[in-house]
N, C-alpha and C positions, 0 to 999 in steps of 0.2 A: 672648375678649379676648387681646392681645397684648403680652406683654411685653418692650420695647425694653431693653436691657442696652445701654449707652454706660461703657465704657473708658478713662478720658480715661491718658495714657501722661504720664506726670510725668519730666524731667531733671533730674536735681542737679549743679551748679558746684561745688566745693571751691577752699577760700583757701589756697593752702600758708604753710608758716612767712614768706615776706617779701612776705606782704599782697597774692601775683597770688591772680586769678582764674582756676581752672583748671577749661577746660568739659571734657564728652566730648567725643572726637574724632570721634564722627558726627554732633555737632552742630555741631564748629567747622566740616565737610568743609563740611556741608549747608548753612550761608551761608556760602562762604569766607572762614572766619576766618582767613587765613591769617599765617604769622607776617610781622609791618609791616604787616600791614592798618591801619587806621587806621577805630576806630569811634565811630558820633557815639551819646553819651548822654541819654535825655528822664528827668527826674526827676520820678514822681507824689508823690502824696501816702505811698505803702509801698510802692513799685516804684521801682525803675528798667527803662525800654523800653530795648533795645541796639538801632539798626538793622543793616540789612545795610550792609555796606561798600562803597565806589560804584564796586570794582574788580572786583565781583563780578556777571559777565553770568551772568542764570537762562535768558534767552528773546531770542528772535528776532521780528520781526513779517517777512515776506515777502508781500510785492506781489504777487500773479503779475498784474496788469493792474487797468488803470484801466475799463476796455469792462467792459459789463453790458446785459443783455438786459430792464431795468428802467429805469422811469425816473419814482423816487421823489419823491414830494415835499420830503424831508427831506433829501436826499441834496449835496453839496457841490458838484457836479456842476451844478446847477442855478445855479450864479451866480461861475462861474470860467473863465480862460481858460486853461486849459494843455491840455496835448497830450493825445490820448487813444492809449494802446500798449497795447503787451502784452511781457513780462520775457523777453528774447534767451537761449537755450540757453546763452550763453557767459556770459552772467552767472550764470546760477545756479551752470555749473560755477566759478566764483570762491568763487560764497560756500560751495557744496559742498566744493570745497578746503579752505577756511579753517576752517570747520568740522572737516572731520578733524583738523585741528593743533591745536586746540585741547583742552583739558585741567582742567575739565571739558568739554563737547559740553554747548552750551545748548539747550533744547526751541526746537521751533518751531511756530509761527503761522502759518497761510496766510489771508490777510485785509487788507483795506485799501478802496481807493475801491468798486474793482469788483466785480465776481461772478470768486472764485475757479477755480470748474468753466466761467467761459466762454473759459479757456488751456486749449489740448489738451495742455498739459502738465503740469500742478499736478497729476492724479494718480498720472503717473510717476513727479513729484520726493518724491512724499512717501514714495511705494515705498521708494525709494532711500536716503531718510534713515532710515526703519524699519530697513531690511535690512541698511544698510553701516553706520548709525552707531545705532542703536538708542534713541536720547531718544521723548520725548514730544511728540507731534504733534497741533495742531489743525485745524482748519476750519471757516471760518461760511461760511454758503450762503445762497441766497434760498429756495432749494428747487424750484425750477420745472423746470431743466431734472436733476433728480438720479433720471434714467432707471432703470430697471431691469437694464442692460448699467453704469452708473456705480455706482449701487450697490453691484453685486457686485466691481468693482475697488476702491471705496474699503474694501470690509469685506477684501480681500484683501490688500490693502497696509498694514493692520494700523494703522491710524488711532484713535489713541487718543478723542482727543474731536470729533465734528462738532454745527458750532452751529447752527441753523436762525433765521430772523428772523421773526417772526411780530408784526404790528404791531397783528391785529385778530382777532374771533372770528366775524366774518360775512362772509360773500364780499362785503357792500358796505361793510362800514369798511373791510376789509383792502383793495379796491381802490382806496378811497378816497385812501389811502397809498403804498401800491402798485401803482402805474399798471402795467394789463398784467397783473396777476398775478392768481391764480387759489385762494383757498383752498383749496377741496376739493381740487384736482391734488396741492396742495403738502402738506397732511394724509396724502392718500393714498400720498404717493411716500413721505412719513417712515414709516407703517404698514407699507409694503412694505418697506423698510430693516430694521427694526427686526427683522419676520420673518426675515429673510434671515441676521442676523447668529448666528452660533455659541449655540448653548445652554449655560447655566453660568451661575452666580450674579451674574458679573462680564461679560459681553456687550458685545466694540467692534464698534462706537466706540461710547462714552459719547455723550449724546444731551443739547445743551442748549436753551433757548431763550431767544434775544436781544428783546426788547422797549423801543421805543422810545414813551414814553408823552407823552399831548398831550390837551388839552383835548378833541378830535374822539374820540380812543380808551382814555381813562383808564378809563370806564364797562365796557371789554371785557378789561381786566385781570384780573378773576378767571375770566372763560370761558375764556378764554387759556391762566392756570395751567393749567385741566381740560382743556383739546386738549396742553398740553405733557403732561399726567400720561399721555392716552391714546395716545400718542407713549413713553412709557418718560420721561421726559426724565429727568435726575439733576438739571441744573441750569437756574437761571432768574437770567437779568441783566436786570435793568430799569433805563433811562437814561431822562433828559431829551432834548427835542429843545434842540439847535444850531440856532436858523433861517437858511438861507443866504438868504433872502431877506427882503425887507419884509414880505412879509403872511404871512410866517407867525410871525412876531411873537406875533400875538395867539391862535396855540397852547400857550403857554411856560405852566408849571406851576409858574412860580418867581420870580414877579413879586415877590414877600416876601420868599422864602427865601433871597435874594442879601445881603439887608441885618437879618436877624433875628437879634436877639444870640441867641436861643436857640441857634444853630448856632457862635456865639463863642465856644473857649476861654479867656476871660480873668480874670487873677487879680480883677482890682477889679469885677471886675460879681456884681451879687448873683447867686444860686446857688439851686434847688432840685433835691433827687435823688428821682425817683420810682424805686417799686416795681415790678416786675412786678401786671399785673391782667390782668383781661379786657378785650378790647376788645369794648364792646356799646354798645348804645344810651344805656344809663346812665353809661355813662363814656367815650363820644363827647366830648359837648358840653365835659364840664368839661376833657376831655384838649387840647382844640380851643381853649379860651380859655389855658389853662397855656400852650403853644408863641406862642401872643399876646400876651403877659403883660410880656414885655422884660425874661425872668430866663433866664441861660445853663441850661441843662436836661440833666442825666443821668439817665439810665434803667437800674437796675439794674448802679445802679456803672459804667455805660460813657459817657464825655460826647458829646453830639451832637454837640459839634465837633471830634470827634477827624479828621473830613474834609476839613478846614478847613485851607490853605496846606499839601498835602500833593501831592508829584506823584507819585501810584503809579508812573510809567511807571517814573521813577527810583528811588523805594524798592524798585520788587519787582527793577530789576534788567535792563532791557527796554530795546532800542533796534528800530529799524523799518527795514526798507530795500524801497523805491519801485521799479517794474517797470527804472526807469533805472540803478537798481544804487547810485542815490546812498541815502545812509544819514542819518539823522536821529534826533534822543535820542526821538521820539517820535510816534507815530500823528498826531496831528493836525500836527504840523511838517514830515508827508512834503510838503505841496504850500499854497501860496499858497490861501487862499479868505474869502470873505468870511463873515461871522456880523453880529450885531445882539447888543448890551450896553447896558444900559438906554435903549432905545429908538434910538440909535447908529447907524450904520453900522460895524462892525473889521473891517481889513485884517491878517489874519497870516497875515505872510509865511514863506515855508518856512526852513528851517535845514539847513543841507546841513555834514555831519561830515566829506563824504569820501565814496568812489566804491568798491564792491567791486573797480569792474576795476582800481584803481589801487592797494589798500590793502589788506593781509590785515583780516581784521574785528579781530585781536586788538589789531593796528596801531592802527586807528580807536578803539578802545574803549579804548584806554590812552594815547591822546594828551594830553599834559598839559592844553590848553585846554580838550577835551573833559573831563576828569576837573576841571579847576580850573566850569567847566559845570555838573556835576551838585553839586558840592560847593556852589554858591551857590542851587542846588534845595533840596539839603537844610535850607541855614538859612531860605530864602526871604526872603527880605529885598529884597523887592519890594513895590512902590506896592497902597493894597488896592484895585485897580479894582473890584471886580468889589462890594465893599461900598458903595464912592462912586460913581466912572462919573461925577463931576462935570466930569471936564477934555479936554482935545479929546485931550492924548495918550493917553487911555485907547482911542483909535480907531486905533490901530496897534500891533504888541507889537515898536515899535522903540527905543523908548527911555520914562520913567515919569517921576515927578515926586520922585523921591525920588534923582533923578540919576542911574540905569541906564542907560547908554547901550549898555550891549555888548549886543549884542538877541541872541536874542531877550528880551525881559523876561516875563517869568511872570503879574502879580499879572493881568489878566482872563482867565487861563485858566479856562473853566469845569472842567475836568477835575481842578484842583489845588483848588477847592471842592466836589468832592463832588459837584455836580449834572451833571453828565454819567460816565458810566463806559460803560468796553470789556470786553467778556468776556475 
């Protein structure tokens, strides 16, 4: 038997004589708390949450191309008309400039529409960013073409996390999703990675797995976990599908969940807090009628809706820039595509911040509209589409009924409810 020893590393605040609050200084560095930052406060019931500050860039998302060797069911691609490229040398060397000057150097992401490994460049760039500027680096992959000659470049370029997307546990769900793709290939090419990489406790890249879950593959979700475990994986992201189309509609796993107070934090709705338990057969059913019940629900002191009108991309700190070099607050902002909200047709449309080749990123990310932007993220004070979905302008995120006209508007973001996530 095995005994897991867990550490948790505790920080204490001190109030001096004239009532500040005075944190440590590797806590203040470590979400720029810098002096005038300006932080927004949530009051629980024995807490107060402090966020991060909305001047405070952690991450980068980087395009390197829209083009993919794939051609998913799921994918955005499938019901949009913009251009299909791939991210010009002279652009990266922009953001690679900008980056330098920068202070802290925010991690980076390589990810977006397409298949990162299908630019003969994104393993260069990432070299580059290890070597000269030294943060923390990711990548999601489809896996298909992540060769044995790629491999050993991406293990040598010192790549902190590589994500893999694994939508199924049998070569005919997974192609069922994955048009063209190949499970075993894609299994084996991560098994060969994993070998390949250095021996030691701690082994890069770190090894995750992205799952996009739906009516067709929800049943392969726990084989799934078992090909990630025998992959090394560390992590597992599981999202909802986005349908870009009509008929995948009737894939969506949250036909409920969009309008279930259980997922409501709200003061006037009756409340129950469970415990931790087992999850079994015997406490299936009664768990299963509780989240039905139309009582807001906390689980071991944490509430279910603590996901609720939250837009990570801006909490953790994250902006995204498109193979075109334009820049956007966020992953799904980088390009115009259609989706379906309660049976709907929505148009959202992209949000363009500004252009690397025009605008140092520090530029971009401290422009007042931009920052006055994030700051109306954080209150959200946005229409609840995504709860209601009764009115026609919940079919575009240009303007809401709560008189938001400076678009983008927020409230049918699936992403800002919890039911979609990005690794």
């Amino acid at each position: 038997m095995t005994i897991l020893s867990v550490k948790n590393t505790t920080a204490w605040a001190e109030v001096d004589e004239t009532g500040r609050l005075i944190l440590p200084p590797e806590v203040a560095q470590r979400y720029g708390l810098n002096p005038g930052s300006k932080v927004r406060l949530d009051e629980g019931h024995n807490f107060v949450r402090m966020h991060r500050p909305i001047t405070h860039l952690t991450k980068i998302y980087i395009e390197p191309t829209v083009a993919c060797n794939l051609d998913c069911i799921t994918c955005f691609r499938n019901a949009w008309d913009q251009p299909i490229g791939r991210m010009t040398e002279e652009t990266f060397e922009s953001i690679f400039n900008a980056l330098k000057q920068m202070d802290p150097i925010p991690d980076v992401y390589f990810g977006g529409i397409g298949e990162p490994l299908f630019h003969v460049k994104t393993i260069e760039w990432i070299r580059r960013i290890k070597q000269e500027l030294g943060v923390k680096v990711e990548l999601i992959t489809n896996g298909t073409i992540l060769t044995e000659k790629k491999s050993r470049e991406l293990i040598d370029t010192g790549l902190d996390t590589l994500w893999v997307s694994i939508d199924g546990a049998s070569p005919e769900s997974y192609a069922d999703v994955r048009m063209g793709a190949e499970l075993p290939n894609i299994v084996a090419n991560m098994k060969r990675l994993v070998k390949m990489r250095a021996p030691g406790h701690y082994p890069k890249p770190e090894i995750g797995v992205a799952f996009v879950a739906m009516k067709r593959n929800i049943k392969d979700l726990p084989e799934v976990i078992n090909i990630g475990k025998s992959i090394r994986a560390k992590y597992f992201s599981v999202s909802n599908l986005q349908p870009p189309t009509e008929n995948m509609q009737s894939d969506r796993l949250y036909n409920r969940a969009t309008s279930n107070i259980a997922y409501l934090n709200a003061e006037h709705l009756p409340r129950i807090s469970l415990p931790k338990m087992d999850f079994t057969e015997e406490t299936r059913d009664a768990l299963f009628e509780v989240f039905n019940s139309g009582l807001n629900v906390s689980y071991a002191g944490n509430n279910w809706g603590g996901a609720n009108d939250v837009c990570n991309f801006v909490e953790n700190g994250t902006m995204s820039i498109a193979w075109t070099g334009d820049v956007s607050p966020c992953w799904p902002l980088m390009h115009t595509h259609m989706s379906y909200l309660h049976g709907k047709p929505r148009m959202a449309q992209k949000h363009i911040i500004g252009n690397v080749r025009e605008k140092m990123l520090e530029q971009i990310w401290l422009d007042p509209e931009y920052l006055a932007y994030r700051e109306r993220l954080h209150n959200f004070a946005f229409a609840p589409c995504t709860f209601c979905g009764g009115c026609d302008l919940s079919e575009t995120n240009q303007e809401d009924c709560l008189g938001n006209v400076v678009a983008p508007v927020c409230g049918g973001c699936l992403w800002a409810q919890g039911i979609i996530q990005c690794p």
